[in-house]
N, C-alpha and C positions, 0 to 999 in steps of 0.2 A: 504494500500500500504506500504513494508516493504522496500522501496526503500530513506523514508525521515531519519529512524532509520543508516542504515548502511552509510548515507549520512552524519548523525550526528557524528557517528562515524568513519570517514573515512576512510570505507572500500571500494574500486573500486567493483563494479558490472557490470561485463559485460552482463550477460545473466539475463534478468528483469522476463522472464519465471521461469527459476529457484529459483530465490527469493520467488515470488508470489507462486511458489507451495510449499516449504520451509515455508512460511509465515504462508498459511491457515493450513499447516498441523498440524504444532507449535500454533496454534492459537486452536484449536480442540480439542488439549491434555490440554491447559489451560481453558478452558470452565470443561472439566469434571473434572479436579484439583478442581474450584471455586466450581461445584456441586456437589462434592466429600465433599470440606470444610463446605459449607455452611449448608448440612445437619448434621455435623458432631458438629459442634460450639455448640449445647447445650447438646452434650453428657457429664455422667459424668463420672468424672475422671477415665480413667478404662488404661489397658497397649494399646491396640487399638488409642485409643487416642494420647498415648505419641508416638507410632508407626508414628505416623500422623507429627508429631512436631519436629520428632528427622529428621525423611526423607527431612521432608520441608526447615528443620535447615542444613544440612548435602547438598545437595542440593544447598541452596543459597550461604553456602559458597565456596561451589565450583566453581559454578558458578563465584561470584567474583574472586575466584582465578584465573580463568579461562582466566577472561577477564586483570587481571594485566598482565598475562603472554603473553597474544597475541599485548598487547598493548606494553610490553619490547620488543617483536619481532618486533615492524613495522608494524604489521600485521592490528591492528587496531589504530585512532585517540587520541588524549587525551578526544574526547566526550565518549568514554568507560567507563571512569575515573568513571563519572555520574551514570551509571548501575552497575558500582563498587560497589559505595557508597550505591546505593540502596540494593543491592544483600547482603554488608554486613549488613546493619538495618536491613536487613526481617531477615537473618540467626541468631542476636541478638535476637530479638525478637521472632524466633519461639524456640530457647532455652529454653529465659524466660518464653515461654506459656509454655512449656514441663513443669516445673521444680513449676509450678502454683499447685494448687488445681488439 
């Protein structure tokens, strides 16, 4: 249920239908991301690879951007702030795996 997330960050939800389809859809593209990754985590170093980390990097940072910017508007709660922080650790971190072996 994607209704305790945008709860955290307080964003009003009128229609719980539309979430819920939103949720699972968003929910489906991250299953094949993980099964996309997971197969991919013992490849060796090849540009395929860093294709994988610069997307994933590129991506997260956005994302955080994203969420700073809806949050200066009102738009969402300071619990965004939290998905922030996370967004930019992953975007950090998929860097530093890029720039790895």
């Amino acid at each position: 249920d994607a209704r305790w997330l945008l709860d955290l960050w307080s964003v009003p939800h009128g229609n719980d239908e539309t979430v819920q389809l939103v949720g699972r859809r968003n929910g489906v593209l991250f299953i094949a991301l993980a099964v996309m990754f997971a197969q991919a985590r013992h490849a060796a170093p090849s540009p395929a690879r860093r294709a994988l980390a610069s997307g994933m990097s590129c991506g997260s940072a956005l994302l955080g951007c994203r969420g700073l910017f809806e949050w200066a508007q009102g738009r969402a709660g300071p619990g965004i702030l939290l998905a922030v922080a996370v967004e930019c650790g992953l975007a950090w971190a998929w860097a530093h795996a890029r720039t790895q072996g």
